[in-house]
PyMOL Python script that loads the backbone (N, CA, C, O; Angstrom):
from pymol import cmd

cmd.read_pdbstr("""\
ATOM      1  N   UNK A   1     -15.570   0.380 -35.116  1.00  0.00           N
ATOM      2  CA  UNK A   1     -14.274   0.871 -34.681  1.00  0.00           C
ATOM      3  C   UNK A   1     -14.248   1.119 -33.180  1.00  0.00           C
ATOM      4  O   UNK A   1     -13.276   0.908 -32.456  1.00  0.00           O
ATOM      5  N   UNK A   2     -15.503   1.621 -32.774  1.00  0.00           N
ATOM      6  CA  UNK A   2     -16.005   1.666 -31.495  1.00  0.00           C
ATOM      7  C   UNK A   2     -14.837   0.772 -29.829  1.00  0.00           C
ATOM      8  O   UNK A   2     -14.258   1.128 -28.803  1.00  0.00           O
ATOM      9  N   UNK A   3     -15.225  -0.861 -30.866  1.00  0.00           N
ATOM     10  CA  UNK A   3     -15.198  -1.681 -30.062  1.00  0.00           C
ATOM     11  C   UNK A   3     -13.745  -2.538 -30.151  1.00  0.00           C
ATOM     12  O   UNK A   3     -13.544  -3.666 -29.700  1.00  0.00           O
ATOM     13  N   UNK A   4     -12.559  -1.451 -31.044  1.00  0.00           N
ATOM     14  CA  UNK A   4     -11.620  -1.872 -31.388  1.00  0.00           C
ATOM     15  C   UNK A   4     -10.858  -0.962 -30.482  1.00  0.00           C
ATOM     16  O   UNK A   4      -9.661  -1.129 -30.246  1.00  0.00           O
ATOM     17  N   UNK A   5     -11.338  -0.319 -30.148  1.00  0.00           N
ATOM     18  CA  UNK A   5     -10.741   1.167 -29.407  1.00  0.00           C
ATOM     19  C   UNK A   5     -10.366   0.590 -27.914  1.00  0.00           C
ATOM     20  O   UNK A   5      -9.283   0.474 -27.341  1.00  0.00           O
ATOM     21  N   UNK A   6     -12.344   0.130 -27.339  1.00  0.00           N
ATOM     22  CA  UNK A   6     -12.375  -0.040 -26.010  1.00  0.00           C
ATOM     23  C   UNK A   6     -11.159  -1.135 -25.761  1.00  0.00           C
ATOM     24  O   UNK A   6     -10.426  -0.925 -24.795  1.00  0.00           O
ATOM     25  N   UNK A   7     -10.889  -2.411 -26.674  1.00  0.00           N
ATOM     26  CA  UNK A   7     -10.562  -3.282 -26.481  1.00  0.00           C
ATOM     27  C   UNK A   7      -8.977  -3.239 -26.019  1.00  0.00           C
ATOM     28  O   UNK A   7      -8.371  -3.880 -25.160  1.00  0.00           O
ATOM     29  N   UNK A   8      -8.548  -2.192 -26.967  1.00  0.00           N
ATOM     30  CA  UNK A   8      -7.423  -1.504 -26.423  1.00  0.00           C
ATOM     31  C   UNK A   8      -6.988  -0.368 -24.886  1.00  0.00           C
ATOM     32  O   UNK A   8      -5.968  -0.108 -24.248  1.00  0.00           O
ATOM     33  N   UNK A   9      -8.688   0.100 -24.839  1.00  0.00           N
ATOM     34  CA  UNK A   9      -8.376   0.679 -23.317  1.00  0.00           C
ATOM     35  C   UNK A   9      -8.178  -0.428 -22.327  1.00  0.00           C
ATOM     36  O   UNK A   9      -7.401  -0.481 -21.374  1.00  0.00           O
ATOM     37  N   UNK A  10      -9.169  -1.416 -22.820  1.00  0.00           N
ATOM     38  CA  UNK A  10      -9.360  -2.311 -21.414  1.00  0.00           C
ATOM     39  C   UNK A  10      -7.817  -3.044 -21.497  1.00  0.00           C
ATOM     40  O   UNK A  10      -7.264  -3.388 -20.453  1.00  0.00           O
ATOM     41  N   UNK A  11      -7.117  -3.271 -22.933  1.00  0.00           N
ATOM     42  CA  UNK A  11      -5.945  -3.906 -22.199  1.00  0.00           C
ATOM     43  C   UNK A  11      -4.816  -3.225 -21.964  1.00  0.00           C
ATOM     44  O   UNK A  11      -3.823  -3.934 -21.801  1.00  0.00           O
ATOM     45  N   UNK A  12      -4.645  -1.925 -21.890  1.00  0.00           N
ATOM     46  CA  UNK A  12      -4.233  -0.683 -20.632  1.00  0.00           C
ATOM     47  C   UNK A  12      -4.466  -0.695 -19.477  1.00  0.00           C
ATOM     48  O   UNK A  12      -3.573  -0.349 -18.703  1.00  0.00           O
ATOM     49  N   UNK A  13      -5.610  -1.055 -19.032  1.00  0.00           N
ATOM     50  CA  UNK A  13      -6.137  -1.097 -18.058  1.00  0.00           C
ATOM     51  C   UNK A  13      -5.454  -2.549 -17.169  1.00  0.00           C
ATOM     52  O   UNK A  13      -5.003  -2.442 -16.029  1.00  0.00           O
ATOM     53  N   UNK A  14      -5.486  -3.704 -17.843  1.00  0.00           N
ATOM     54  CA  UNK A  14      -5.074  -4.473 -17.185  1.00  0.00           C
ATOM     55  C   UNK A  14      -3.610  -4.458 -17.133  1.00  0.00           C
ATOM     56  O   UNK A  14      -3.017  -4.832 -16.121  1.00  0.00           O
ATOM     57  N   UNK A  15      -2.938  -3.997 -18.292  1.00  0.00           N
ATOM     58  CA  UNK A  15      -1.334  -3.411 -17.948  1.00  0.00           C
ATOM     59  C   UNK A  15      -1.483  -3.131 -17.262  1.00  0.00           C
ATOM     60  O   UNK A  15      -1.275  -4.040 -16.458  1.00  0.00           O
ATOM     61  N   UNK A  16      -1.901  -1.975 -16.607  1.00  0.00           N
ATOM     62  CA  UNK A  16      -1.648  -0.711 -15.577  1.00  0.00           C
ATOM     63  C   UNK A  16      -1.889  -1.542 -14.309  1.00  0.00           C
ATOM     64  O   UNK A  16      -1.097  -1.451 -13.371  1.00  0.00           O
ATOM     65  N   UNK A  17      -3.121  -2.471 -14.246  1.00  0.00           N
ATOM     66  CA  UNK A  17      -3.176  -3.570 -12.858  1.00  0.00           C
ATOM     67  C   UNK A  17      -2.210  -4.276 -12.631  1.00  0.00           C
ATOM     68  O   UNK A  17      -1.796  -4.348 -11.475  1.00  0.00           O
ATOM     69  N   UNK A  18      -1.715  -4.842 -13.454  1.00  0.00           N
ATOM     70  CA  UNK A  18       0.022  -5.887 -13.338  1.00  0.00           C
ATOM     71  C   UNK A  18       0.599  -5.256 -13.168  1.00  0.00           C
ATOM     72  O   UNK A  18       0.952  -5.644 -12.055  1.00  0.00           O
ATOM     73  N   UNK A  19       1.394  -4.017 -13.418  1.00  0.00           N
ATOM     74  CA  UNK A  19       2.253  -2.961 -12.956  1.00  0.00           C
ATOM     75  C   UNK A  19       2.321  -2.546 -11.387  1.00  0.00           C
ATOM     76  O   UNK A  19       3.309  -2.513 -10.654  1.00  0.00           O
ATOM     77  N   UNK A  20       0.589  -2.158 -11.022  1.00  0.00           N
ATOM     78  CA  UNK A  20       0.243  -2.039  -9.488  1.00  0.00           C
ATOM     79  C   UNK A  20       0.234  -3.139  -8.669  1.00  0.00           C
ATOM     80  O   UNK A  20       0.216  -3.006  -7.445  1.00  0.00           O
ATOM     81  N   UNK A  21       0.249  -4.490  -9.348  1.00  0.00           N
ATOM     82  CA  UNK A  21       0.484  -5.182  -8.580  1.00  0.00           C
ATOM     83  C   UNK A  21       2.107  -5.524  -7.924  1.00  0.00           C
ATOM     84  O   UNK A  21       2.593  -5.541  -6.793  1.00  0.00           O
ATOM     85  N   UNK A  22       2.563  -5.752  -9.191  1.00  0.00           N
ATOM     86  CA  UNK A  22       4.225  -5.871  -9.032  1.00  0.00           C
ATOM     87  C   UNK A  22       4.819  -4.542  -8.645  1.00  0.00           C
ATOM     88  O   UNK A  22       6.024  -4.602  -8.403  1.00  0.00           O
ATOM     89  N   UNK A  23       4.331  -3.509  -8.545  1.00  0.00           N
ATOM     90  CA  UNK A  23       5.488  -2.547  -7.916  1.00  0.00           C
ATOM     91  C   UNK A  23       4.748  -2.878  -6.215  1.00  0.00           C
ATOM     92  O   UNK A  23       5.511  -2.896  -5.250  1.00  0.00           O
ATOM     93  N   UNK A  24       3.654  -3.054  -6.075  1.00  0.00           N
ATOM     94  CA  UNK A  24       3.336  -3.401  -4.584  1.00  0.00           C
ATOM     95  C   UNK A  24       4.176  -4.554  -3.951  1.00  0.00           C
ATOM     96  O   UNK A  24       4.674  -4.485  -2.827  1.00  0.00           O
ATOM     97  N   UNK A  25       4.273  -5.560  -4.747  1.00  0.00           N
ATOM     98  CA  UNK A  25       4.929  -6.845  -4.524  1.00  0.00           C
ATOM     99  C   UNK A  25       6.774  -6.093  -4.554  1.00  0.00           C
ATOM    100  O   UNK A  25       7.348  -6.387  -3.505  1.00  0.00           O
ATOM    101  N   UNK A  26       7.288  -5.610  -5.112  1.00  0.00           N
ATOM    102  CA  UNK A  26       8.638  -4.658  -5.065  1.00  0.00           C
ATOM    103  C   UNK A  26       8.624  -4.170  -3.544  1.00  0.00           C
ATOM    104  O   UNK A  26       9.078  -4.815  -2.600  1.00  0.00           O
ATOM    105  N   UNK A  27       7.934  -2.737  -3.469  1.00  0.00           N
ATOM    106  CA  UNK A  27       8.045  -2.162  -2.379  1.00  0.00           C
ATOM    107  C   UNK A  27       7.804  -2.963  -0.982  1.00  0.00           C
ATOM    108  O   UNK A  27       8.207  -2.572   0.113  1.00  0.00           O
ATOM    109  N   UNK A  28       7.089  -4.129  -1.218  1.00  0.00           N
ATOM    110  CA  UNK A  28       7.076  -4.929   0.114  1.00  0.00           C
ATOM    111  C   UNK A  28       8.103  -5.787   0.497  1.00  0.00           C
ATOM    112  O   UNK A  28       8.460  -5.987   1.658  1.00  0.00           O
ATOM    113  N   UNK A  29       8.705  -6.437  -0.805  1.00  0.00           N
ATOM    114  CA  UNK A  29      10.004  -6.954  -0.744  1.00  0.00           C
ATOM    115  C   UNK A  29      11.061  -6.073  -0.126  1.00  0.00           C
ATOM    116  O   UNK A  29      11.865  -6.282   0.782  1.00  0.00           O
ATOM    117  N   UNK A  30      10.851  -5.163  -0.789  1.00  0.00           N
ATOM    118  CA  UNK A  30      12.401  -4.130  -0.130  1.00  0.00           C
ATOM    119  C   UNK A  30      11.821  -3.648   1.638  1.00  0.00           C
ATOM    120  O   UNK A  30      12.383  -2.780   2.307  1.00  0.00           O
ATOM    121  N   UNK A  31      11.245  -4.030   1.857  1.00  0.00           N
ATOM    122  CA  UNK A  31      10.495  -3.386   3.520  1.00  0.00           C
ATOM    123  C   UNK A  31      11.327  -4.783   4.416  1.00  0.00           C
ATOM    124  O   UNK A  31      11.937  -4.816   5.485  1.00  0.00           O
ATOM    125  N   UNK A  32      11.048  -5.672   3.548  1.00  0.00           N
ATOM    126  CA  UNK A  32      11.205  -6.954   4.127  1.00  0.00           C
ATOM    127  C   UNK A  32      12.628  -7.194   4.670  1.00  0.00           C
ATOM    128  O   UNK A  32      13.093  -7.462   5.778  1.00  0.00           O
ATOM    129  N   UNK A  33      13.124  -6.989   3.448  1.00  0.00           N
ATOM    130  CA  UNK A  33      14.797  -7.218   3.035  1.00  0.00           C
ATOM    131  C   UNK A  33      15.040  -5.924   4.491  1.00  0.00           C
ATOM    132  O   UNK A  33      15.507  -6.389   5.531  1.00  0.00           O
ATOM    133  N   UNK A  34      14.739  -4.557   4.459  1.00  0.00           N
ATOM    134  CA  UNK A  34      15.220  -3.942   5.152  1.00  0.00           C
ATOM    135  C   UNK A  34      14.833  -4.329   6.492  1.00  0.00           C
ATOM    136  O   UNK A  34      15.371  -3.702   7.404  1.00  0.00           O
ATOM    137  N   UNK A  35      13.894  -5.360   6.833  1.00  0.00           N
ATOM    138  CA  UNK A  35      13.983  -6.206   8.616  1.00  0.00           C
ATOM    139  C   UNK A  35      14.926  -7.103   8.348  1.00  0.00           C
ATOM    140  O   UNK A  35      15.313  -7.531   9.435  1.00  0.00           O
ATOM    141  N   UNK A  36      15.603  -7.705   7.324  1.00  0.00           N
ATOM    142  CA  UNK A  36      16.413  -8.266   7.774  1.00  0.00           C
ATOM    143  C   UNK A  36      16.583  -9.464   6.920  1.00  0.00           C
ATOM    144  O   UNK A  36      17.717  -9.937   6.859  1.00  0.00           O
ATOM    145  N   UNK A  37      15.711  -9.977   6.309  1.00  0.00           N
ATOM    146  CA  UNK A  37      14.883 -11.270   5.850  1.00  0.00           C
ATOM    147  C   UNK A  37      15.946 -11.066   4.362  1.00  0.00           C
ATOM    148  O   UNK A  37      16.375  -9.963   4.021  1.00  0.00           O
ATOM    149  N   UNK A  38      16.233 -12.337   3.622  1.00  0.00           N
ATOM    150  CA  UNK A  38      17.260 -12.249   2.373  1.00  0.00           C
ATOM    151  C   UNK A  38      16.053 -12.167   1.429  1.00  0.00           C
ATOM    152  O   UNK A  38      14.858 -12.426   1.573  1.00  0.00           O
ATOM    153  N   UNK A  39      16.840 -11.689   0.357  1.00  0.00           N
ATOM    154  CA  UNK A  39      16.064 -11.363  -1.196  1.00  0.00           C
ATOM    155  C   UNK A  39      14.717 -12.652  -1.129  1.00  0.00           C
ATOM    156  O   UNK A  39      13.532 -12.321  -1.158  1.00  0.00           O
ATOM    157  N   UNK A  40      15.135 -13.992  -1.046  1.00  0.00           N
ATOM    158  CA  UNK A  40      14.359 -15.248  -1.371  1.00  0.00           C
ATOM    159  C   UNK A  40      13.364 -14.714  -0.334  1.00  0.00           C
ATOM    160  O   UNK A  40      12.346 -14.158  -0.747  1.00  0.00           O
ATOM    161  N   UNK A  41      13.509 -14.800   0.555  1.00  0.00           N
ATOM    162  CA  UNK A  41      12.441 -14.781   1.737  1.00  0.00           C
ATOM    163  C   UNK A  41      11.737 -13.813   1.834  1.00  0.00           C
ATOM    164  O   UNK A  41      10.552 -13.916   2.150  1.00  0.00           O
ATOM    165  N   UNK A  42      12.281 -12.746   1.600  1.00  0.00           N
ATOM    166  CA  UNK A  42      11.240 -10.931   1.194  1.00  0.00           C
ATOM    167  C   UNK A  42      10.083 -11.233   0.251  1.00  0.00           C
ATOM    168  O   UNK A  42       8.878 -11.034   0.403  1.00  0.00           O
ATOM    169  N   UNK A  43      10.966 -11.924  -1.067  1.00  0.00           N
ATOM    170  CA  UNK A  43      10.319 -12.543  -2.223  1.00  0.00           C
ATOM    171  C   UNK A  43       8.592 -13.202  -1.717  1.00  0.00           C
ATOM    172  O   UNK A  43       7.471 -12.693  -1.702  1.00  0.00           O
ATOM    173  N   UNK A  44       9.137 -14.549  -1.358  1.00  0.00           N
ATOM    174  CA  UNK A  44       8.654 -14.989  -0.618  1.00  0.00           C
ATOM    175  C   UNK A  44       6.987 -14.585   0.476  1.00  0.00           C
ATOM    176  O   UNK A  44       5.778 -14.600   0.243  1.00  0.00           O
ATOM    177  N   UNK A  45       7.739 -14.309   1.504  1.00  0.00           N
ATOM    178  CA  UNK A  45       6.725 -13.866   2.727  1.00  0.00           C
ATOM    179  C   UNK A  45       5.875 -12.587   1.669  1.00  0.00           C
ATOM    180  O   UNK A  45       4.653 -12.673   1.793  1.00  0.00           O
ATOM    181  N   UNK A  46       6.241 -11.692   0.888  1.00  0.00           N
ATOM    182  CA  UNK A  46       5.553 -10.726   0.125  1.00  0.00           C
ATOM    183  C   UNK A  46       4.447 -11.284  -0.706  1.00  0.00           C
ATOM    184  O   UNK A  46       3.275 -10.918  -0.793  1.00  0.00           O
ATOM    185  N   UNK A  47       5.157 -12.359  -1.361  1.00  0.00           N
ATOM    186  CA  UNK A  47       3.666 -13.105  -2.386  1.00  0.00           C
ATOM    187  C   UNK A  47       2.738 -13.471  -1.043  1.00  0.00           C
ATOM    188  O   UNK A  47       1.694 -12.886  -0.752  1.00  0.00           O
ATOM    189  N   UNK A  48       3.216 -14.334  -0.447  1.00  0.00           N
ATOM    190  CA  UNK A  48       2.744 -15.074   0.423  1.00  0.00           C
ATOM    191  C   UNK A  48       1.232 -14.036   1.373  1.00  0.00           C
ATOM    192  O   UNK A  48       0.046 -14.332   1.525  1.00  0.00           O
ATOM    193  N   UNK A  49       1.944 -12.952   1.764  1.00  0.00           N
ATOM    194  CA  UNK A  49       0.756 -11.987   2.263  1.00  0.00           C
ATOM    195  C   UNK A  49      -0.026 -10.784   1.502  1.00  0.00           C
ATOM    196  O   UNK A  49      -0.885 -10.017   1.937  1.00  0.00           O
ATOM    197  N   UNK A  50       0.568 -10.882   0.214  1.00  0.00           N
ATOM    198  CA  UNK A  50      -0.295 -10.388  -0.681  1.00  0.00           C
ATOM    199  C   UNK A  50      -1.740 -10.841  -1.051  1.00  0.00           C
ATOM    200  O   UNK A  50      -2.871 -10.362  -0.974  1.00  0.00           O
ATOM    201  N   UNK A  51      -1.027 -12.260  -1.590  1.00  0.00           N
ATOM    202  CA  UNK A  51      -2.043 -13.143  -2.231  1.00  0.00           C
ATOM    203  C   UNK A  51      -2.125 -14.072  -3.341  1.00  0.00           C
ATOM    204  O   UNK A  51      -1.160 -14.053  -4.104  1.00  0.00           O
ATOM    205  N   UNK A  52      -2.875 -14.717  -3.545  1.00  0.00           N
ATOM    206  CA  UNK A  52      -2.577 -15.435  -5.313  1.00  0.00           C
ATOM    207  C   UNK A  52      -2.909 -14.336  -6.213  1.00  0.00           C
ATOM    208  O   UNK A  52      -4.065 -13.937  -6.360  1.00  0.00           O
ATOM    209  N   UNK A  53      -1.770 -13.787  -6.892  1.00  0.00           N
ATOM    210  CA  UNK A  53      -1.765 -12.723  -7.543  1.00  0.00           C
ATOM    211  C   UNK A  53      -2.733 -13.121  -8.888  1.00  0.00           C
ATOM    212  O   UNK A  53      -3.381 -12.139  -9.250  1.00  0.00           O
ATOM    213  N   UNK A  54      -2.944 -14.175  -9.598  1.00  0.00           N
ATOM    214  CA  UNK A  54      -3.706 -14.369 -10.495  1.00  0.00           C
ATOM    215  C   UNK A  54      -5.222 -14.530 -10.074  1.00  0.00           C
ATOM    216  O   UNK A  54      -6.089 -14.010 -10.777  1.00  0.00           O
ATOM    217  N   UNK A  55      -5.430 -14.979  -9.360  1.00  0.00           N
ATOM    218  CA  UNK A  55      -6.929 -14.583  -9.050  1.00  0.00           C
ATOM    219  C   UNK A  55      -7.358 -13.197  -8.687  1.00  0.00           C
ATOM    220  O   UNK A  55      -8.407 -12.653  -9.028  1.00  0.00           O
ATOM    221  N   UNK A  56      -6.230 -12.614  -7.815  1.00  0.00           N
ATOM    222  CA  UNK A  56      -6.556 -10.839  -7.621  1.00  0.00           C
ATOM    223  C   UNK A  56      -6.591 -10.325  -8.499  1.00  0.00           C
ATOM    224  O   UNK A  56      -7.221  -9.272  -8.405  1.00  0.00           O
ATOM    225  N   UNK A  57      -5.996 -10.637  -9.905  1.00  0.00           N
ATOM    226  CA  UNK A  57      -6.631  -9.852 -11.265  1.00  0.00           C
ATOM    227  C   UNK A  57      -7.275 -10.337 -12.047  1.00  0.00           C
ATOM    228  O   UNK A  57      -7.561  -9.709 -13.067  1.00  0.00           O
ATOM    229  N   UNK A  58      -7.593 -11.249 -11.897  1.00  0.00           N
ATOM    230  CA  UNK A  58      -8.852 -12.086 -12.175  1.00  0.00           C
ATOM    231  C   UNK A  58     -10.206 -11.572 -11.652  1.00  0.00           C
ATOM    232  O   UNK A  58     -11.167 -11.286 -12.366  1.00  0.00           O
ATOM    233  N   UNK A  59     -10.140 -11.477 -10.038  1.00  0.00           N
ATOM    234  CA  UNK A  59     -11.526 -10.784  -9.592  1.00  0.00           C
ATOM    235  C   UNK A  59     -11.803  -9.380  -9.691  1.00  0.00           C
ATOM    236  O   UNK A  59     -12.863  -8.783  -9.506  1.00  0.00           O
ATOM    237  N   UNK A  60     -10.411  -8.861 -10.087  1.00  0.00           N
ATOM    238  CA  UNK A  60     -10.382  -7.549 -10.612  1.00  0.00           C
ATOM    239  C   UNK A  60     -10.668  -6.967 -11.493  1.00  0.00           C
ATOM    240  O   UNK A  60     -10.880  -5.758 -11.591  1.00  0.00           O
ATOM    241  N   UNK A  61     -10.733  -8.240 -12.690  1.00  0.00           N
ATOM    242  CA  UNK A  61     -11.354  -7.619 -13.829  1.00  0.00           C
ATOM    243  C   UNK A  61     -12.994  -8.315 -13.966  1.00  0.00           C
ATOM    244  O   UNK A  61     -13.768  -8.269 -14.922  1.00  0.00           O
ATOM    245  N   UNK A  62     -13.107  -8.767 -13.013  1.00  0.00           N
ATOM    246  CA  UNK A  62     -14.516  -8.880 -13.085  1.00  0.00           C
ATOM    247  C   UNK A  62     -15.625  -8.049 -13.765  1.00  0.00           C
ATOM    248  O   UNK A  62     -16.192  -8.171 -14.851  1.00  0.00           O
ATOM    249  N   UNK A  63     -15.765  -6.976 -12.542  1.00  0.00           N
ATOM    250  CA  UNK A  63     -16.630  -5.786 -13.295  1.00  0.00           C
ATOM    251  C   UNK A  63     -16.223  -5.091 -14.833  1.00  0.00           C
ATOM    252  O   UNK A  63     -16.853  -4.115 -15.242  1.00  0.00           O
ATOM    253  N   UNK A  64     -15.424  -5.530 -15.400  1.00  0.00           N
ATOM    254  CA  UNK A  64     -15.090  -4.978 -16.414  1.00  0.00           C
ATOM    255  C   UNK A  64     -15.765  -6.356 -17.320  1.00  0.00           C
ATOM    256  O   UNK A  64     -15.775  -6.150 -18.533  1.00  0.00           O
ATOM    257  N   UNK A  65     -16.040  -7.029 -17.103  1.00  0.00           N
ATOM    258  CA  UNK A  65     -16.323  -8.060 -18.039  1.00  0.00           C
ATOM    259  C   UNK A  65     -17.595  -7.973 -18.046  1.00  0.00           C
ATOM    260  O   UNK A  65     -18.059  -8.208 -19.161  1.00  0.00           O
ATOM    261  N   UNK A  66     -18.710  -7.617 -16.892  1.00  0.00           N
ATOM    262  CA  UNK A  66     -19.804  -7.501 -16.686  1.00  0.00           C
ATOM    263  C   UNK A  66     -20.210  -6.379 -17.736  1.00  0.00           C
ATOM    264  O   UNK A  66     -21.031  -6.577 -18.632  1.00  0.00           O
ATOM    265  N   UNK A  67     -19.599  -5.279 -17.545  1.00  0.00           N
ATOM    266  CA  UNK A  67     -19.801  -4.272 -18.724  1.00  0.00           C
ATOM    267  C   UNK A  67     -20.111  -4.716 -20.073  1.00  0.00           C
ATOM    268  O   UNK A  67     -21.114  -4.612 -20.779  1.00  0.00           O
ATOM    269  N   UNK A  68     -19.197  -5.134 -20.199  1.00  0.00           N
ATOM    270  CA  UNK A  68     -18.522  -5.936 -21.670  1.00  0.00           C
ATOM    271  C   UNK A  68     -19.881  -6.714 -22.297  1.00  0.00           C
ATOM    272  O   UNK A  68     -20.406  -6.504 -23.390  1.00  0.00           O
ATOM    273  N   UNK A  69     -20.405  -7.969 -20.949  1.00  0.00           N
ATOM    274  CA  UNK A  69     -21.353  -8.157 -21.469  1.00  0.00           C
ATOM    275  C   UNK A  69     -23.235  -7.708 -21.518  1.00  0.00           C
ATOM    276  O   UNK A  69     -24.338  -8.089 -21.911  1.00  0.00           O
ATOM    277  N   UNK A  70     -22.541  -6.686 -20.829  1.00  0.00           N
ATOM    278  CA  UNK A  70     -24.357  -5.674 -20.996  1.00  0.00           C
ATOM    279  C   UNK A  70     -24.007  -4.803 -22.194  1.00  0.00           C
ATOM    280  O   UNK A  70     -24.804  -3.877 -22.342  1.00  0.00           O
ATOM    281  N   UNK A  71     -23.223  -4.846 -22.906  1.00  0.00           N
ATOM    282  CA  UNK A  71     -23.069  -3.832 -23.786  1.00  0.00           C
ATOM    283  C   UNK A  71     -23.193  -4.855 -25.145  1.00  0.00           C
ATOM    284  O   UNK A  71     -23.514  -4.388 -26.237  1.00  0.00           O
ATOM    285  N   UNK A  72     -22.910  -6.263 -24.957  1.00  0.00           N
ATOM    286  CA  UNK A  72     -23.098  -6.997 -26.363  1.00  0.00           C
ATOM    287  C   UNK A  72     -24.610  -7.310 -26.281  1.00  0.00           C
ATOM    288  O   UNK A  72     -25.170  -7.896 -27.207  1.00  0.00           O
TER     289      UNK A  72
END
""", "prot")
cmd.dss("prot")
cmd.show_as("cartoon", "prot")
cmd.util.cbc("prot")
cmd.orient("prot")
């Protein structure tokens, strides 16, 4: 039951990372929009200097996988 539990923290955990990512990606958009730049282009220039958002939670859950497998 142990390992039915964790499986459910860890995918909280990565909710909670997609959430921090996209409200970061939000609040930079609206910074943007307020220099001046339209919705598309806030959009835009925000991914753009963030990052490839799928690999940032990808390398993010790295150490969590490392766990995962010292524990099997």
């Amino acid at each position: 039951m142990g390992w039915f539990m964790r499986m459910f923290a860890r995918r909280k955990i990565y909710d909670d990372l997609s959430d921090e990512i996209e409200q970061h990606l939000i609040e930079k958009t609206d910074t943007l929009m307020a220099e001046g730049l339209s919705r598309e282009e806030a959009e835009r220039a925000a991914r753009r200097g963030f990052g490839n958002v799928t690999r940032i939670k990808e390398r993010s859950r790295e150490p969590w996988r490392w766990v995962r497998a010292e524990v099997l």
